[in-house]
Each structure stands twice: as structure tokens, then as C-alpha cells.
N, CA, C and O of each residue as an XYZ file, in Angstrom:
820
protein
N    -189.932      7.698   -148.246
C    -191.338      7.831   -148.637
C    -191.428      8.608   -149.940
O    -190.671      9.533   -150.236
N    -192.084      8.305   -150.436
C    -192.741      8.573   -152.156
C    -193.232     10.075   -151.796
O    -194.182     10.160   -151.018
N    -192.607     11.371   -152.346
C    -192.815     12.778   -152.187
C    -194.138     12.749   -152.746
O    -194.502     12.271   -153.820
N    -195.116     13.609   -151.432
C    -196.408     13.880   -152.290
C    -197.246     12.700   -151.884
O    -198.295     12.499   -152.495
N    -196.851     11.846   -150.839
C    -198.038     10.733   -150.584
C    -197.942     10.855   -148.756
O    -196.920     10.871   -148.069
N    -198.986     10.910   -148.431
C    -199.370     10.598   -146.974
C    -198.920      9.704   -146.513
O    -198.860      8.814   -147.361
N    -198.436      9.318   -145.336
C    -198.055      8.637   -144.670
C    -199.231      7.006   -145.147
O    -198.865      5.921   -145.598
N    -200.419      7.414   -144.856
C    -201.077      6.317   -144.871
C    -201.579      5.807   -146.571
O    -202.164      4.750   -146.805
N    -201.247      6.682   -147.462
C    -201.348      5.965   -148.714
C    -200.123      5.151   -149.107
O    -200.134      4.172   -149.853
N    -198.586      5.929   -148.234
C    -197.645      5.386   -148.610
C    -197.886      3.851   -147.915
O    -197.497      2.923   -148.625
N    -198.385      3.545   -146.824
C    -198.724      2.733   -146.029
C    -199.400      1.458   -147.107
O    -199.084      0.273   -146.997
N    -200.375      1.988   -148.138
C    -201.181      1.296   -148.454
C    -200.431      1.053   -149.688
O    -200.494     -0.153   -149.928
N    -199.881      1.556   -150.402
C    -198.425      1.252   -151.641
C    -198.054     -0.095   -151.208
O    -198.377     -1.167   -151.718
N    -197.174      0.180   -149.977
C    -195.946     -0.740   -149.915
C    -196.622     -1.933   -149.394
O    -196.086     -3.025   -149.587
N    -197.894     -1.848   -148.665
C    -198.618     -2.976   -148.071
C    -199.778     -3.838   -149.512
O    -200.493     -4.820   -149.318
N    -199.671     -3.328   -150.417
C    -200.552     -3.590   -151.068
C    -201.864     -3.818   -150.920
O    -202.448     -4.640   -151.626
N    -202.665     -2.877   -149.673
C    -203.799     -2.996   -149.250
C    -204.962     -2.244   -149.971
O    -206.128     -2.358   -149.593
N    -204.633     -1.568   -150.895
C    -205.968     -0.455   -150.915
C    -206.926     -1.190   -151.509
O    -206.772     -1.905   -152.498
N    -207.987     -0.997   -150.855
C    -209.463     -1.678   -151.564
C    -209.675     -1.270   -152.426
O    -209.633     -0.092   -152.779
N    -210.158     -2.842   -153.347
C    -211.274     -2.768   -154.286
C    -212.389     -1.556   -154.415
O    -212.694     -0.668   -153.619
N    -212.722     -1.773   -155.315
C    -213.968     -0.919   -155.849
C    -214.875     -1.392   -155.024
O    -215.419     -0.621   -154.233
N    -215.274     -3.045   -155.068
C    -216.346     -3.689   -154.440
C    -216.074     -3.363   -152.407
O    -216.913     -3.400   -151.508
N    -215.083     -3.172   -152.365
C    -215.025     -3.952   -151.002
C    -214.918     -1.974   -150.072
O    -215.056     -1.794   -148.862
N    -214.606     -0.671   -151.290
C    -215.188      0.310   -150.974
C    -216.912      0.656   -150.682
O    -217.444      1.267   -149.755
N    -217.359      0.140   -151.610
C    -218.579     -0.023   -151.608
C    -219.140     -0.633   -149.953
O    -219.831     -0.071   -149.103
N    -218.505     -1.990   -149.971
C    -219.048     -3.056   -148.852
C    -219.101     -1.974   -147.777
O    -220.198     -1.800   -147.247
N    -217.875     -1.076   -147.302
C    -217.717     -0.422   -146.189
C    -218.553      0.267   -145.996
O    -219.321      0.118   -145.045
N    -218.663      1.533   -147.137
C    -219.303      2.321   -147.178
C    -221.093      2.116   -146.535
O    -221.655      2.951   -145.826
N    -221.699      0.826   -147.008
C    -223.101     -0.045   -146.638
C    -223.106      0.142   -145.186
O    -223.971      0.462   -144.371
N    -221.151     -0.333   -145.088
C    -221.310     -1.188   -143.521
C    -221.092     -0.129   -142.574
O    -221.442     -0.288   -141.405
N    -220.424      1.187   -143.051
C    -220.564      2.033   -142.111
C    -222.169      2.945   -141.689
O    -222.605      3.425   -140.643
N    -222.729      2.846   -143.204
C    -224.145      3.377   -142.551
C    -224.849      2.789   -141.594
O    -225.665      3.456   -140.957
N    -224.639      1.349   -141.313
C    -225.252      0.588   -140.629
C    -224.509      0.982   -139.267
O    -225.011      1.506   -138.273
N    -223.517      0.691   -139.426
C    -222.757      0.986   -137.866
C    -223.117      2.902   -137.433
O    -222.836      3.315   -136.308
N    -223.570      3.588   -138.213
C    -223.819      5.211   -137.804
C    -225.118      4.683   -137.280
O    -225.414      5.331   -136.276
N    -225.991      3.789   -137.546
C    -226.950      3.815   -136.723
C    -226.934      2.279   -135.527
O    -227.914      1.562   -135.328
N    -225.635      2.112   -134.925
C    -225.192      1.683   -133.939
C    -225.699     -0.049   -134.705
O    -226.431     -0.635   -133.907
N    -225.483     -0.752   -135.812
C    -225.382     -2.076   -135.603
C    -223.994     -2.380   -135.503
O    -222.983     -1.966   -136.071
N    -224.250     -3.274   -134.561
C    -222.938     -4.432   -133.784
C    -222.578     -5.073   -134.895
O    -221.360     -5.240   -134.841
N    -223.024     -5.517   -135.875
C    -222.511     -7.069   -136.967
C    -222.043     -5.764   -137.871
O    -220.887     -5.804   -138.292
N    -222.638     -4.916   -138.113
C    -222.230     -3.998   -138.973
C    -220.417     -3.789   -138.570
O    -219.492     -4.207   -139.266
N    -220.318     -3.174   -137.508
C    -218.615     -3.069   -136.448
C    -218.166     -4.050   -136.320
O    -216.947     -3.983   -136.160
N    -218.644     -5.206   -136.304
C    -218.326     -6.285   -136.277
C    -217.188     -7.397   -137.466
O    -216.190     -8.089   -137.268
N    -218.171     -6.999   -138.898
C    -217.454     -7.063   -139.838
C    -216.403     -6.214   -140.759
O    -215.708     -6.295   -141.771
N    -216.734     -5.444   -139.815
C    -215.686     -4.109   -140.005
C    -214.077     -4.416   -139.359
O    -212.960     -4.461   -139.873
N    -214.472     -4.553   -138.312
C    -213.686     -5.226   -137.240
C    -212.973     -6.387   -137.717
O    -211.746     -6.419   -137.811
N    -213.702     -7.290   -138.004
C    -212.928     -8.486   -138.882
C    -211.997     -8.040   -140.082
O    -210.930     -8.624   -140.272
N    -212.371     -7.109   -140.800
C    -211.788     -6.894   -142.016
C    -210.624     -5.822   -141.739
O    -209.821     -5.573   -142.639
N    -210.555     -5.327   -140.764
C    -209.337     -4.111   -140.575
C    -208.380     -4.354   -139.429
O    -207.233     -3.954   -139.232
N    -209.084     -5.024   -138.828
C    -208.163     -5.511   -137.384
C    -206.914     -6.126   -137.622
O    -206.069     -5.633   -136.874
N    -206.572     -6.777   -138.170
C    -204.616     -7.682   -138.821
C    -204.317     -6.337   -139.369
O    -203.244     -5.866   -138.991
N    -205.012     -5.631   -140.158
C    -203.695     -4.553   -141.142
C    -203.799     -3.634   -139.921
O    -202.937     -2.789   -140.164
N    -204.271     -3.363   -138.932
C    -204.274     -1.785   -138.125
C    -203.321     -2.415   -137.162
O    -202.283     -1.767   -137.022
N    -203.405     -3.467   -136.491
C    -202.630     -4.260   -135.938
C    -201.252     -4.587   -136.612
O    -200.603     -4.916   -135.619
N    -200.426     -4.699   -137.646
C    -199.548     -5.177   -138.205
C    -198.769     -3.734   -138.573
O    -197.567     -3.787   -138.831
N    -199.711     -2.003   -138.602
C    -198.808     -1.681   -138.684
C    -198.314     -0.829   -137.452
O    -197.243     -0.229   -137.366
N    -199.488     -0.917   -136.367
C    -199.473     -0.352   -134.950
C    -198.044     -1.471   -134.158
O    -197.324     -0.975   -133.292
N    -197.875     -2.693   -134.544
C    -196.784     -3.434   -134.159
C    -195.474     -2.755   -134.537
O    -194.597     -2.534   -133.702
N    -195.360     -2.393   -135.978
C    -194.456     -2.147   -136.728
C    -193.731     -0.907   -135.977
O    -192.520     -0.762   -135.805
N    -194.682     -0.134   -135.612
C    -194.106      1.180   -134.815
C    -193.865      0.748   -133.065
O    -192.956      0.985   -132.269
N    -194.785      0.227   -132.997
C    -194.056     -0.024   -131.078
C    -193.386     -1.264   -130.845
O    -192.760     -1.356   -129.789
N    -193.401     -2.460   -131.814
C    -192.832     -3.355   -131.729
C    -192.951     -4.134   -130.577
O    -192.101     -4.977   -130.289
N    -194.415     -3.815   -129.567
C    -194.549     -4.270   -128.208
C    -196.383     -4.960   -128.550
O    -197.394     -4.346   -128.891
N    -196.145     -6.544   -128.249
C    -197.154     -7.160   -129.205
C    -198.362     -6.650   -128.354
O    -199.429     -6.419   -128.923
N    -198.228     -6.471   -127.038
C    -199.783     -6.528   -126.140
C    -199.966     -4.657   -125.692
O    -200.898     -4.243   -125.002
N    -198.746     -3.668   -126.328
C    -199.458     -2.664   -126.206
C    -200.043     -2.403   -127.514
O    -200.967     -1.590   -127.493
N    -199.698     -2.948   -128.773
C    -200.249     -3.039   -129.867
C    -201.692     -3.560   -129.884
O    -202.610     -3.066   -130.540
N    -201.783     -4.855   -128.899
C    -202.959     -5.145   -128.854
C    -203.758     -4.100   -128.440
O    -204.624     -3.714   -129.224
N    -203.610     -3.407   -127.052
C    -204.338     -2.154   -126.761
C    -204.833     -0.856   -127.660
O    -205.873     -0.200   -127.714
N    -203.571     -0.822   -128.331
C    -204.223      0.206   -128.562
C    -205.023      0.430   -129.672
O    -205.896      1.286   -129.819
N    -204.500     -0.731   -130.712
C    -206.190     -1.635   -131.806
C    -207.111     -1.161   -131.546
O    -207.687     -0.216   -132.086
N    -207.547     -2.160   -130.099
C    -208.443     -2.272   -128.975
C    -209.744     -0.560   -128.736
O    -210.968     -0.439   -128.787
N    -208.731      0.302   -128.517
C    -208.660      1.766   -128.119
C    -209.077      1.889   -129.556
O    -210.288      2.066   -129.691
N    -208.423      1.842   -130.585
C    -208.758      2.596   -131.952
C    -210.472      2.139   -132.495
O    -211.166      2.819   -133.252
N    -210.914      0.638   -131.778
C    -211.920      0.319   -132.580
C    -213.273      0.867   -131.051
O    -214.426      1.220   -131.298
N    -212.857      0.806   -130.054
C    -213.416      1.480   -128.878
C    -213.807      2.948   -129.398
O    -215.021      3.150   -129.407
N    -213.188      3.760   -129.730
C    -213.147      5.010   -130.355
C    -214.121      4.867   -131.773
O    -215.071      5.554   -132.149
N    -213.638      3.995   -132.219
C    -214.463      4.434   -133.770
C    -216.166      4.184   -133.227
O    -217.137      4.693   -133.788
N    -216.232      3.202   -131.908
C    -217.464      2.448   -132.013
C    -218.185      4.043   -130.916
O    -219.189      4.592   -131.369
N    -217.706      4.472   -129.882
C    -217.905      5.643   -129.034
C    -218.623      7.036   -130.309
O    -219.604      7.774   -130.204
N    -217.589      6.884   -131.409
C    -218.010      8.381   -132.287
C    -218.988      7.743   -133.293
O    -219.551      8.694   -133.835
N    -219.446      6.625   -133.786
C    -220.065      6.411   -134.308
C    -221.077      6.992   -135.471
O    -221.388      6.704   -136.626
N    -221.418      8.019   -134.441
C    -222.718      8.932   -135.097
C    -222.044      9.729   -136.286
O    -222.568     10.109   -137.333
N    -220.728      9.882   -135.840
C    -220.207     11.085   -136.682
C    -219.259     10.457   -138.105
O    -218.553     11.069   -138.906
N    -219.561      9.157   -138.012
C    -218.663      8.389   -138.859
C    -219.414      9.114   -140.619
O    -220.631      9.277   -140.700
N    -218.830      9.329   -141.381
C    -218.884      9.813   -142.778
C    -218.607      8.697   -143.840
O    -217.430      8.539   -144.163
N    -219.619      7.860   -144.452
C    -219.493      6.389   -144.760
C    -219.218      6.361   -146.435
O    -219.374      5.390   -147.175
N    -218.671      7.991   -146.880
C    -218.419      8.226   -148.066
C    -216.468      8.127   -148.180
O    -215.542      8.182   -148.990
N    -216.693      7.996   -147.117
C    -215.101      8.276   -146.539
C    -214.406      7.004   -146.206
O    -215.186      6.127   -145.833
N    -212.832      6.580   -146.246
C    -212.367      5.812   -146.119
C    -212.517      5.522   -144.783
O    -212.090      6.280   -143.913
N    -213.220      4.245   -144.487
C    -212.718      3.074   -142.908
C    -211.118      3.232   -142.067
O    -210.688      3.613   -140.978
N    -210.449      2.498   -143.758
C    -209.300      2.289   -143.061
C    -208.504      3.132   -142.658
O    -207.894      3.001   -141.596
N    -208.332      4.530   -143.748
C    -207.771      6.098   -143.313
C    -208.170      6.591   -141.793
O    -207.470      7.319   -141.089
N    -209.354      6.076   -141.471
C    -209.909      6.665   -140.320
C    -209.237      6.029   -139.190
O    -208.870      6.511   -138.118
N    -209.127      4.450   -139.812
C    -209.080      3.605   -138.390
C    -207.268      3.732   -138.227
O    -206.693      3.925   -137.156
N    -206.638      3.578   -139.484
C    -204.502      4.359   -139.397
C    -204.927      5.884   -138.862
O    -204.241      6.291   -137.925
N    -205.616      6.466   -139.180
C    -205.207      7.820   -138.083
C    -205.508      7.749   -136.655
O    -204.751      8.312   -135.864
N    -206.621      7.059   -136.212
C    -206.496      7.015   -134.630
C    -205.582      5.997   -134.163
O    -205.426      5.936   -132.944
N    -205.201      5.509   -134.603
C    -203.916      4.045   -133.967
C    -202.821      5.104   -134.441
O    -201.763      4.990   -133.822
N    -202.850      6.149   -135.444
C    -201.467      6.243   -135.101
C    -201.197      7.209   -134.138
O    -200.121      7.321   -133.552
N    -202.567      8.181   -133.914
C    -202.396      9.050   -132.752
C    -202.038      8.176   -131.587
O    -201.110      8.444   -130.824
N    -202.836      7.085   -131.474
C    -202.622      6.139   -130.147
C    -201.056      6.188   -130.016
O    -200.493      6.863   -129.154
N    -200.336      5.339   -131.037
C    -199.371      5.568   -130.881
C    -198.131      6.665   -130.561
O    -197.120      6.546   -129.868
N    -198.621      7.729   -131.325
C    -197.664      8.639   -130.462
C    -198.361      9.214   -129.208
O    -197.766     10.051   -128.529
N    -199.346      8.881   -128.945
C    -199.500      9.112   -127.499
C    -198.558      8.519   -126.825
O    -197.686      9.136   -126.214
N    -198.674      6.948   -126.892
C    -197.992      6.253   -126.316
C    -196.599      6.168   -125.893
O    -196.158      5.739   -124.827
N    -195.755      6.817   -127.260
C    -194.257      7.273   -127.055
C    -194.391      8.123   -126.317
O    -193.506      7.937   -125.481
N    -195.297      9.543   -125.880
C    -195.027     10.347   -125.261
C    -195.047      9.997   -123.617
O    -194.475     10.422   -122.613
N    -195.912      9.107   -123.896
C    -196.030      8.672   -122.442
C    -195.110      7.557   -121.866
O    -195.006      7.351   -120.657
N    -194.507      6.914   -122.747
C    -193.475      5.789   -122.265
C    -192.129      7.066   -122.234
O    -191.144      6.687   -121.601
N    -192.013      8.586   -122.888
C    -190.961      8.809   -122.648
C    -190.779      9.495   -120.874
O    -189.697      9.531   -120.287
N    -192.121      9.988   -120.280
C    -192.515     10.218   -119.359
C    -192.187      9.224   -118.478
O    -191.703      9.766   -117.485
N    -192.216      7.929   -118.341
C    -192.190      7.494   -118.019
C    -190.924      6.921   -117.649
O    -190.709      6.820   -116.441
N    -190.163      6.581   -118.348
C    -188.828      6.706   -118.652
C    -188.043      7.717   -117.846
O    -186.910      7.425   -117.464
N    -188.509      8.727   -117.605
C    -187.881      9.822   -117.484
C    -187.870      9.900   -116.050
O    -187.022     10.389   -115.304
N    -188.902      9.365   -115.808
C    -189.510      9.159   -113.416
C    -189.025      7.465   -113.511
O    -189.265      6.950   -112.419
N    -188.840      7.157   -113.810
C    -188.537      5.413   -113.544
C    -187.484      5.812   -112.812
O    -186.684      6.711   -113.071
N    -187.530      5.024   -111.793
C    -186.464      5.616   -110.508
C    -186.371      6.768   -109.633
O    -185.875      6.794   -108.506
N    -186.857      7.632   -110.223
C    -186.688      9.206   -109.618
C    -187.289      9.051   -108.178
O    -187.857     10.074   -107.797
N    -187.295      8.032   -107.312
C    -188.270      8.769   -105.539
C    -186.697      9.371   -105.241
O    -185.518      9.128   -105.500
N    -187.478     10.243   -104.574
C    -186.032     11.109   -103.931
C    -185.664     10.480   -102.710
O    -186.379      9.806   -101.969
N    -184.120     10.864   -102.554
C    -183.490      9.764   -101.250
C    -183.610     10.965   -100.462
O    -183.621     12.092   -100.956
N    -183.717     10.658    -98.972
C    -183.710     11.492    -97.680
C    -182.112     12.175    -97.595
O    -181.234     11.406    -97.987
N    -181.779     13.157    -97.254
C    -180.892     13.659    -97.013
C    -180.485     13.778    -95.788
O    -181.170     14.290    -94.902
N    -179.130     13.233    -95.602
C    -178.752     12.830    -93.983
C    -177.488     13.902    -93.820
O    -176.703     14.230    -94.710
N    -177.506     14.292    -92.636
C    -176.459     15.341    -91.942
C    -175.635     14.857    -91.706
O    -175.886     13.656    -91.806
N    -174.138     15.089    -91.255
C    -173.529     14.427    -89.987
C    -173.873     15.228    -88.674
O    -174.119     16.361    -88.262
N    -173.725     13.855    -88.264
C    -173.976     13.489    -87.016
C    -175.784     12.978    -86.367
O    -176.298     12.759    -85.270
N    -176.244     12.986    -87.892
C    -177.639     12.101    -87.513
C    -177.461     10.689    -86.816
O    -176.326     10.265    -86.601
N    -178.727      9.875    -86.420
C    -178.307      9.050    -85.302
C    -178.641      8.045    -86.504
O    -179.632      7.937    -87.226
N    -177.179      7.213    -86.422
C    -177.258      5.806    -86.963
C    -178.497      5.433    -87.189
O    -179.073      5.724    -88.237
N    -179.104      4.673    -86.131
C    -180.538      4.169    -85.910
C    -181.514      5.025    -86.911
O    -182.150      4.411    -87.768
N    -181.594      6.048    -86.827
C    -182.872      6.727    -87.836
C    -182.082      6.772    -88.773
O    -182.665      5.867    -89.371
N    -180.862      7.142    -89.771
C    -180.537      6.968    -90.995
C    -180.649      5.861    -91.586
O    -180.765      5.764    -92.808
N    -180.613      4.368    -90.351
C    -181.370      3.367    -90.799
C    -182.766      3.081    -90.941
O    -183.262      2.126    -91.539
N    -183.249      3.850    -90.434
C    -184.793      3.694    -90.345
C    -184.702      4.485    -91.658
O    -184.952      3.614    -92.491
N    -184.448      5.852    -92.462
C    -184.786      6.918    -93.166
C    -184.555      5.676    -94.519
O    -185.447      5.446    -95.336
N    -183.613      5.192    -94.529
C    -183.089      3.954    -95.413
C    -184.190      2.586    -96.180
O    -184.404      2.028    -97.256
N    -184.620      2.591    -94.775
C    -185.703      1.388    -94.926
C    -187.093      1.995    -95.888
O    -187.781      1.535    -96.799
N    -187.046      3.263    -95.121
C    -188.309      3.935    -95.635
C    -188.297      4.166    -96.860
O    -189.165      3.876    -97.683
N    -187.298      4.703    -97.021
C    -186.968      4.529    -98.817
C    -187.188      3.720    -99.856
O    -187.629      3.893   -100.992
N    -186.607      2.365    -98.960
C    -186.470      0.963   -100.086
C    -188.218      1.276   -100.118
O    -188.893      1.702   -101.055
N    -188.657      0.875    -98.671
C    -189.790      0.786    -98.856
C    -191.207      1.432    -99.798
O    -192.188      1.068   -100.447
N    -190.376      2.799    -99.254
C    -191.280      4.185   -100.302
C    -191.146      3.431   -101.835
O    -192.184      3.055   -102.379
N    -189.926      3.241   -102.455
C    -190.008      2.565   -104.100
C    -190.353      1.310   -104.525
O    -190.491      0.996   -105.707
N    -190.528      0.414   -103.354
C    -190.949     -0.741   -103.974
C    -192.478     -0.630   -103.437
O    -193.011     -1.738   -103.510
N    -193.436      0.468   -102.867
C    -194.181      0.552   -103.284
C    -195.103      1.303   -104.404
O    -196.265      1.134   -104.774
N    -194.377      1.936   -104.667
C    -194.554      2.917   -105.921
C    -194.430      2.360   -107.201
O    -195.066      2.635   -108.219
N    -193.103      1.150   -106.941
C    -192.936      0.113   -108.327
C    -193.929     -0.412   -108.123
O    -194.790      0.101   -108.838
N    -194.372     -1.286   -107.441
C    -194.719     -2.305   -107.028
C    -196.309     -2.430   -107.519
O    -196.873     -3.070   -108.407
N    -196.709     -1.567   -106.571
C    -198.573     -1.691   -106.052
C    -199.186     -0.999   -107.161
O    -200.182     -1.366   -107.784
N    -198.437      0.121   -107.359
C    -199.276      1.255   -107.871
C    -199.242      0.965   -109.822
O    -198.252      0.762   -110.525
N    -200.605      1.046   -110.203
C    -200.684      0.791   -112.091
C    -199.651      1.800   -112.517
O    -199.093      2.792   -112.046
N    -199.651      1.257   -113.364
C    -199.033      1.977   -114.423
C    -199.524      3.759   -114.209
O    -198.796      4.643   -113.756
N    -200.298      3.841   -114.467
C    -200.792      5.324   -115.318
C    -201.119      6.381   -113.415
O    -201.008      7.586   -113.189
N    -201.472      5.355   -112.567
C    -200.946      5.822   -111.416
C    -200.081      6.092   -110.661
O    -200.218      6.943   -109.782
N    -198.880      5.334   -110.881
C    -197.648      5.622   -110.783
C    -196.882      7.079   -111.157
O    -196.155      7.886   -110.578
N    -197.519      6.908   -112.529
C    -197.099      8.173   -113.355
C    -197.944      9.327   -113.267
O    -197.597     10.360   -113.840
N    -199.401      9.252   -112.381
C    -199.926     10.449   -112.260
C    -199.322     10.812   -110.670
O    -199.228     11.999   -110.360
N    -198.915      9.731   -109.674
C    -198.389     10.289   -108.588
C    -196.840     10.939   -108.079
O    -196.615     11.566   -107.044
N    -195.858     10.556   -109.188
C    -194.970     10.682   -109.347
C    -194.935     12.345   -110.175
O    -194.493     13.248   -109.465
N    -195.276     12.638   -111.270
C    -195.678     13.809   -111.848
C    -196.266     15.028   -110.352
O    -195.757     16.050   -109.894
N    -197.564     14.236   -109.990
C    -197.600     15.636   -108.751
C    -196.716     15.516   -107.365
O    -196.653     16.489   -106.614
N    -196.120     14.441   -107.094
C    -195.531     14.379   -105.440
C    -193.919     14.727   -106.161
O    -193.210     15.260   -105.307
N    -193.213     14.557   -107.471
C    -192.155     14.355   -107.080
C    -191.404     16.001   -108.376
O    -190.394     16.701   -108.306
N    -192.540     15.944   -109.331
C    -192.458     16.975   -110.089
C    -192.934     17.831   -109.843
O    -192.252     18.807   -110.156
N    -193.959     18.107   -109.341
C    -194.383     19.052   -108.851
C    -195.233     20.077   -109.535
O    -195.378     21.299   -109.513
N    -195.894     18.697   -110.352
C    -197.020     19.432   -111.150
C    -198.217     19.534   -111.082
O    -198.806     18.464   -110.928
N    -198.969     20.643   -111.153
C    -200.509     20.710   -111.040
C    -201.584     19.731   -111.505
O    -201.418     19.435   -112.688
N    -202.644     19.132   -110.931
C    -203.342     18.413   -111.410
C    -203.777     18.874   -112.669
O    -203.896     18.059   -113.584
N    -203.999     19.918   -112.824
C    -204.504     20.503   -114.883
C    -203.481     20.298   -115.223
O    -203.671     19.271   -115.873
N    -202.243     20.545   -115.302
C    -200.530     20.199   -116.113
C    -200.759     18.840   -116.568
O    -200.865     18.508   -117.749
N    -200.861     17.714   -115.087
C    -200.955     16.767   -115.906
C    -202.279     15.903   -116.757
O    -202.212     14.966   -117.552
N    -203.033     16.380   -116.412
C    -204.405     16.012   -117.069
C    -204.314     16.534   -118.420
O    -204.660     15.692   -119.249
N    -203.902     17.828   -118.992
C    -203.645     17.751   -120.084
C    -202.279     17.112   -120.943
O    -202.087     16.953   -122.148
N    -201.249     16.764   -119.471
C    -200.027     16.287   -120.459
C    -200.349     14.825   -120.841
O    -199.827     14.330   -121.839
N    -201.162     14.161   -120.098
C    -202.058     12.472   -120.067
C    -203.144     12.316   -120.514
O    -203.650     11.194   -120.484
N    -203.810     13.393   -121.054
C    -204.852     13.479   -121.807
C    -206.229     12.803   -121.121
O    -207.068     12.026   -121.577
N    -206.065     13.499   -119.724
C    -207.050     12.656   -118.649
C    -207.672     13.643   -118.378
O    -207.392     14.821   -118.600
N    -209.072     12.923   -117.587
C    -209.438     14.838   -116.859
C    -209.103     14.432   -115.655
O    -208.786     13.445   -114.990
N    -209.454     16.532   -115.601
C    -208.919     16.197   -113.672
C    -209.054     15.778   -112.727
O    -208.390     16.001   -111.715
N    -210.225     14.863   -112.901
C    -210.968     14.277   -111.750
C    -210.590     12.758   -111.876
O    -210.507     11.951   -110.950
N    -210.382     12.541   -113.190
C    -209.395     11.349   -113.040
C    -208.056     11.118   -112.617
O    -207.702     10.036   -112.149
N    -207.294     12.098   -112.763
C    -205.831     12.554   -112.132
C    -206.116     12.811   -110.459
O    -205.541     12.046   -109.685
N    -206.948     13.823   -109.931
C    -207.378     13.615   -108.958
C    -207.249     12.441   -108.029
O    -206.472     12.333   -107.080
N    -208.284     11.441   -108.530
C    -208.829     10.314   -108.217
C    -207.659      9.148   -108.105
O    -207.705      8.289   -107.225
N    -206.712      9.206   -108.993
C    -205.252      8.434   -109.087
C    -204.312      9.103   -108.346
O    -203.225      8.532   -108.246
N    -204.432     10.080   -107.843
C    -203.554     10.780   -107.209
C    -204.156     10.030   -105.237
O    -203.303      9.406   -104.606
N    -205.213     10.185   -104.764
C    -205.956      9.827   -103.660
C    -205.490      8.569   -103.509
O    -204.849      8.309   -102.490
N    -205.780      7.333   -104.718
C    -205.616      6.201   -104.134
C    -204.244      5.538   -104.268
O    -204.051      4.401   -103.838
N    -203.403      6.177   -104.798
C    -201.943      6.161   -104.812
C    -201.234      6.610   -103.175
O    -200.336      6.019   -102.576
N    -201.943      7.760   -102.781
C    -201.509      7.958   -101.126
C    -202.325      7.198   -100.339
O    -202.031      7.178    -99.144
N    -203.568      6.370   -100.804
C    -204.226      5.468    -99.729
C    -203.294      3.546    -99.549
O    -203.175      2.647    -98.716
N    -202.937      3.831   -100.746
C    -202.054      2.741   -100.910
C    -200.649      2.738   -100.028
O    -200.356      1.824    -99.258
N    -199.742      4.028   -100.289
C    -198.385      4.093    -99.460
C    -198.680      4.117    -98.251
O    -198.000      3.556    -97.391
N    -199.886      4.863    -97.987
C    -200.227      5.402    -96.219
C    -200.078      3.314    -95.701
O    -199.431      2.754    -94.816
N    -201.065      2.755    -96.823
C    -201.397      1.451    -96.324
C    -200.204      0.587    -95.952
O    -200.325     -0.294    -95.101
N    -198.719      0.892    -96.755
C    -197.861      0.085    -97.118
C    -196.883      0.982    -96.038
O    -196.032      0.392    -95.373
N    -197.042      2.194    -95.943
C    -195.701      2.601    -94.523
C    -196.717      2.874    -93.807
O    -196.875      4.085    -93.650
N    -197.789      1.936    -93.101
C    -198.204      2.608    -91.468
C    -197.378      1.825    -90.677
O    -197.339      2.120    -89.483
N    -196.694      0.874    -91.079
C    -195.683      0.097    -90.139
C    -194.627      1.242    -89.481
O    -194.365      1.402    -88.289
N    -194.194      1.864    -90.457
C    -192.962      2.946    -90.079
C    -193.700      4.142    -89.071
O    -193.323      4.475    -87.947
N    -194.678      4.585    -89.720
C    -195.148      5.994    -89.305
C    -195.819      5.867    -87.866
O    -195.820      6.808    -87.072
N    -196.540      4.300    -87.522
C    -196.520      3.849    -86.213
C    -196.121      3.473    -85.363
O    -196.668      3.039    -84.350
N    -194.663      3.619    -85.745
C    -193.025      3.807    -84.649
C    -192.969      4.486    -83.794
O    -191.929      4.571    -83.141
């Protein structure tokens, strides 16, 4: 990178994107319109930034449909803050800094993720436990992870795994997921309404 240039001007160098005079202007119109919530206003905004925010949000995760998301998320966000949008100010600077936060959110959370992929803990057997229940403790297992792979989303997985297996506080992870706690909470409940659902076969032995 070119010493002395931002990430996102260097961005706009090598991409040959930086707007026109005219097409600063256009934004600038189109963001006053969108501060007072018009749709065609975001709309053509949307049209005009969506391939470059997209092409370089690919470039970093190289994963085409979380790229799609998190676009998605970046223009969700711009359209949510709206009011506070500053239409003297660059669009596109605005719209590369929240995709790229998206993005390292995203590494942080795929490394999280990464990191519990696999982790249910196996039962610990004695000698001289009885065959029969080390087979049963066995089953429960497979069972315990292929419902945890299985049933449970993504971001539930990883909020139930974090408190049942790490042993972290619902605030720990609400701020490490950038959720609140009542959403961690709430993923935490229907993650045990789900296993309860998937081992009452065992537990009604």
C-alpha cells in the first residue's frame, strides 16, 4: 500500500473508482433525500455502490453468499442511521467502512467458531461401568452433536456452545457477538428446547 493513503483511497487508486465531480454532486442531492427517508433516493444509491462494495467485501472473504450478507447488512445499516447521514461527505467511504467492519466482524466470528466446531464434550467412563450404559452414554453423545450440528442456526449454535460448553456469561458473550442479552438469552432457551426435544427419547429410559 501507497504510504500515507487509507486503506479505502488506496482501494479507490487501484480500482479506479473515485467519482467524478458530477456524480459527487449526484450523491450528495441523493443523500439529502435519503436523510429525509426517500426509498428511490437509497435506491439509486444502492444501484450505484452495490458491485464495488460487493467486489471488494468478496475480495476479503472470498465466500460469495456471506459477501452477499453482509452488502445486505452494510446498506440495512446505512438505511436504519439515515438521519445521521452527512451528504457533504463521501457515500462510498461510508458504505467501505461499514462492510469492512462487517467483515472483520465476521472473521472474528468464523474464528469462534472454528474454535467450538467439534468441541461437545465426551462422557467420561470408569472401569468397570456397565457395558450397556457406556453404550447408552455413547449414543447420547452421537446424538448430543448431531443435534447441535444439525438443528441448531448458526449464531445459536455458537451462542449455546459459548455458555454450556465455555462457560461464559450471557454479558461475555453478548458483547463478544455484538448481541444483546436478551438476544443471547433467547438463543440460549431455544437451543435447550430443541436438545430437550431431540434427547427425550434417552432421558425417558
Amino acid at each position: 500500500m501507497v504510504a500515507g493513503l487509507s486503506w479505502i483511497s488506496y482501494f479507490a487508486l487501484t480500482t479506479g473508482i473515485w467519482c467524478r465531480v458530477e456524480d459527487q454532486a449526484s450523491d450528495m442531492r441523493l443523500m439529502e433525500k435519503l436523510r429525509d427517508s426517500d426509498m428511490e433516493a437509497f435506491r439509486a444509491l444502492f444501484d450505484r455502490y452495490q458491485p464495488i462494495i460487493f467486489r471488494q467485501v468478496l475480495f476479503h472473504t472470498g465466500q460469495t453468499d456471506l459477501s452477499h450478507d453482509i452488502v445486505q447488512e452494510t446498506f440495512v445499516r446505512i438505511w436504519e442511521h439515515r438521519a445521521n447521514l452527512r451528504p457533504h461527505r463521501s457515500f462510498l467511504a461510508l458504505a467501505l467502512r461499514i462492510s469492512g467492519n462487517l467483515v472483520l466482524d465476521a472473521a472474528k466470528h468464523r474464528k469462534v467458531r472454528e474454535r467450538l466446531e467439534g468441541e461437545v464434550p465426551r462422557p467420561v467412563l470408569s472401569e468397570g461401568d456397565d457395558p450397556h450404559e457406556a453404550l447408552q452414554l455413547t449414543m447420547l453423545e452421537e446424538e448430543l452433536a448431531a443435534a447441535i450440528k444439525g438443528e441448531l442456526g448458526e449464531k445459536c449454535r455458537t451462542v449455546f456452545l459459548l455458555s454450556r460448553f465455555e462457560g461464559m456469561k450471557i454479558r461475555e458473550i453478548a458483547e463478544l457477538l455484538g448481541l444483546s442479552p436478551k438476544t443471547v438469552e433467547n438463543q440460549i432457551n431455544h437451543a435447550l428446547k430443541v436438545l430437550r426435544r431431540r434427547l427425550r427419547r434417552y432421558v425417558e429410559q
